[in-house]
C-alpha positions, 0 to 999 in steps of 0.5 A, a space after each residue: 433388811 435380808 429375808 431368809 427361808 429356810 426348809 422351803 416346800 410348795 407352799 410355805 417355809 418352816 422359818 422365815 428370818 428377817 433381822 434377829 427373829 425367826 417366825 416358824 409356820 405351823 408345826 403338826 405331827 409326823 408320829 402320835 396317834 394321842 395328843 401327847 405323843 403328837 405334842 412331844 413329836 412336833 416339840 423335837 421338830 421346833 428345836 430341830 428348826 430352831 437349831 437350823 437357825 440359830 437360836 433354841 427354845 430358851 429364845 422363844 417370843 411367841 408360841 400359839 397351839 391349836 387342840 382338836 379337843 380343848 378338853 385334851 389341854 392338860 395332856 398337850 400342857 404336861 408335855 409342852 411344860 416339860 420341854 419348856 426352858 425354865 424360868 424363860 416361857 414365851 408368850 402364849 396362846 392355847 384354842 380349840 380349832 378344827 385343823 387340817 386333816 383328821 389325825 391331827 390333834 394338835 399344831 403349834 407355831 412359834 416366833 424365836 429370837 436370834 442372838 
């Protein structure tokens, strides 16, 4: 089965697509300085990468988020509600990690069917 990469950087690809499945890499905020503000701006990265492939957010499997702050979840849940599609949530994980720069507060990566 063909394995496809797309948005290829030095070091990983924003999806990777094997069959009818996208695997997205971790998405961390290009704007925000609040966990809301980061959380809206990677949820228009995830859709813009889902369209680039095929599918969109009402397809999604899997989606794993990473706070700074656990104490922030109901800031980031307010926003990730909202652009959610209704009545077709994915599976999901929410932890507290420590991420890879100082500014970030939050990161999400998803799985995504493709029909």
């Amino acid at each position: 089965m063909t394995i496809t990469r797309h948005d290829v950087r030095s070091f990983l690809s924003m999806a990777v697509v094997r069959g009818d499945t996208a695997y997205l890499s971790g998405h961390i905020a290009r704007n925000g300085d609040t966990v809301a503000e980061q959380t809206e701006d990677i949820l228009e990265q995830i859709d813009e990468v889902l369209a680039s492939v095929g599918t969109d957010k009402s397809k999604l499997l899997t989606v794993n988020i990473w706070l700074t702050d656990v104490s922030t979840f109901h800031e980031m849940n307010e926003v990730y509600t909202a652009w959610i599609a209704p009545h077709e949530p994915p599976a999901r994980a929410t932890v507290e990690a420590k991420l890879a720069l100082p500014n970030l507060l939050v990161e999400i990566m998803a799985t995504a069917a493709i029909e």
